[in-house]
C-alpha positions in Angstrom: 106.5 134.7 139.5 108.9 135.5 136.2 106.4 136.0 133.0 108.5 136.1 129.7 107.0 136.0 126.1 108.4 135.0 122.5 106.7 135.6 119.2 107.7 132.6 116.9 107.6 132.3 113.2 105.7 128.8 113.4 102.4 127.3 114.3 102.0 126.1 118.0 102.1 122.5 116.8 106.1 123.1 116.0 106.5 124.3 119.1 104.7 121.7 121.4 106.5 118.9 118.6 110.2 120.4 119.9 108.6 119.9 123.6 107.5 116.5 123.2 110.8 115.5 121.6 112.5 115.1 124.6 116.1 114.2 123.1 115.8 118.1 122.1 115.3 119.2 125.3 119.4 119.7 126.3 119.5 122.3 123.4 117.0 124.5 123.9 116.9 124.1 127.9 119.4 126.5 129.4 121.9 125.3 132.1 120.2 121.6 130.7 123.3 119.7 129.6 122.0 116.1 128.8 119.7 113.1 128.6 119.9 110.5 130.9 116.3 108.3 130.8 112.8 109.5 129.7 109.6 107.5 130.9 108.1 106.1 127.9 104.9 108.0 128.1 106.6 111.4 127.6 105.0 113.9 127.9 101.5 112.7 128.6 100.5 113.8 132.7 102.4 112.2 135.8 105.4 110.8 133.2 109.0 112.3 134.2 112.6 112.8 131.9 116.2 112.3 133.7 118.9 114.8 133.0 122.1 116.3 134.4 122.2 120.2 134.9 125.9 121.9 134.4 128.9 120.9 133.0 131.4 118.2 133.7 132.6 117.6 136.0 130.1 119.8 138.1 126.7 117.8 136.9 123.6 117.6 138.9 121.5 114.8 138.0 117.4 115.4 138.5 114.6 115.4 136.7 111.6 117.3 135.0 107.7 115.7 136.0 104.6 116.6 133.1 102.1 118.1 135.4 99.4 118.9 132.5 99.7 118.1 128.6 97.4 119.8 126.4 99.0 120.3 123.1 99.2 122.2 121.3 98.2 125.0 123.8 99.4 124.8 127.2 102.0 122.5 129.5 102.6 122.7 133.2 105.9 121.2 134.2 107.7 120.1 138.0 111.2 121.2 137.1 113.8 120.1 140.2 117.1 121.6 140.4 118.4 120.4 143.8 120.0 122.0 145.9 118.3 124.6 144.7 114.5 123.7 144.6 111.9 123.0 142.3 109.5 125.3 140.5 106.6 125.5 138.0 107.0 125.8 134.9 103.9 126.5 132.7 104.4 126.9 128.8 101.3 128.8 127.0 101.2 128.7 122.9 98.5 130.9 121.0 98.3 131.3 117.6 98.8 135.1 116.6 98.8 135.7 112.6 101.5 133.1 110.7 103.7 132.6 113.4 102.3 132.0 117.6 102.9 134.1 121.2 105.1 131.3 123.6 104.6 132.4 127.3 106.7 130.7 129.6 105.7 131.5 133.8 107.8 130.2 135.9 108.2 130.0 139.8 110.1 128.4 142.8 107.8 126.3 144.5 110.3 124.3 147.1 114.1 124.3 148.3 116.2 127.1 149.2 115.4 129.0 145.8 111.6 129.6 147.0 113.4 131.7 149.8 115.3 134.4 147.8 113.0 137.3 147.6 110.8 137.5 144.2 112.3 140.8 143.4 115.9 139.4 142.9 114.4 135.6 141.7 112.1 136.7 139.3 114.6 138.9 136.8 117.0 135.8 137.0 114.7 133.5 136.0 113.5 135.6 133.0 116.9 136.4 132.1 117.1 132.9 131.7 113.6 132.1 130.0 114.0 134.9 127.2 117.7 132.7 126.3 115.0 129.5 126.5 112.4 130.9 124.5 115.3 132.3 121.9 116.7 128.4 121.7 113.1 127.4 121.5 112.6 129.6 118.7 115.1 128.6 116.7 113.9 124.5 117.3 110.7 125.3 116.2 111.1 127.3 113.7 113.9 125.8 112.2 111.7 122.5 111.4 113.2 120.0 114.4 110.3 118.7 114.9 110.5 117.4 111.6 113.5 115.1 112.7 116.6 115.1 111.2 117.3 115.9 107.7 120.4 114.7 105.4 123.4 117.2 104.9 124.0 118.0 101.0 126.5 120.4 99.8 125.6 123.3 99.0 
């Protein structure tokens, strides 16, 4: 099981606003490259988002399930990336001075990636997380959950 942590500049609420603003997932996701359909009762439990994994041409379309939703602390996701698997991925926010602790945990659960040994799986998978929790970061942050804001010259 790959453990990684970020400490962010923002209350939890930012962070658990850039998850539940699902058009936002593609850039903070890594290897996420778009939208293609979110259920409408994202990201409340058993609800699921649509979107392609790579680049063109080489897309894989799957999807991402809400397991638990309890905002703004803690969020257990199905994540599938066929052919490779699935796997957990649990996001843990608590509040540490101004700013929070984000812990992502994250695991193959099914599919041929539960079968590469943990030793080689779980630095790839935090390799990938602390770019993640970086992107994160920057979303939450950076005031996305906010929405979008008008460009003046500066």
């Amino acid at each position: 099981m790959a453990v990684t942590y970020r400490t962010m500049g923002c209350p939890p609420e930012n962070v658990f606003a850039v998850l539940a603003d699902v058009w936002l997932y593609p850039s903070w996701v890594v290897a996420a490259s778009r939208m293609r359909a979110v259920d409408a009762a994202w990201p409340t439990a058993g609800s699921s988002i649509h979107h392609s994994v790579g680049v063109w041409p080489a897309l894989i379309d799957d999807s991402t399930s809400a397991l638990e939703w309890e905002s703004p602390g803690h969020a257990l996701f199905t994540a599938r990336g066929w052919p490779i698997g699935k796997s957990h991925v649990a996001l843990d926010v608590k509040a540490r001075g101004g700013g929070c602790v984000v812990r992502i945990t994250e695991d193959a659960t099914a599919g041929p990636g539960r079968f590469v040994p943990s030793f080689l799986r779980d630095p790839a998978i935090s390799m990938r997380n602390v770019e993640t929790l970086r992107r994160l970061a920057f979303r939450a942050e950076g005031g996305a959950e906010r929405g979008p804001r008008a460009l003046t010259d500066a």
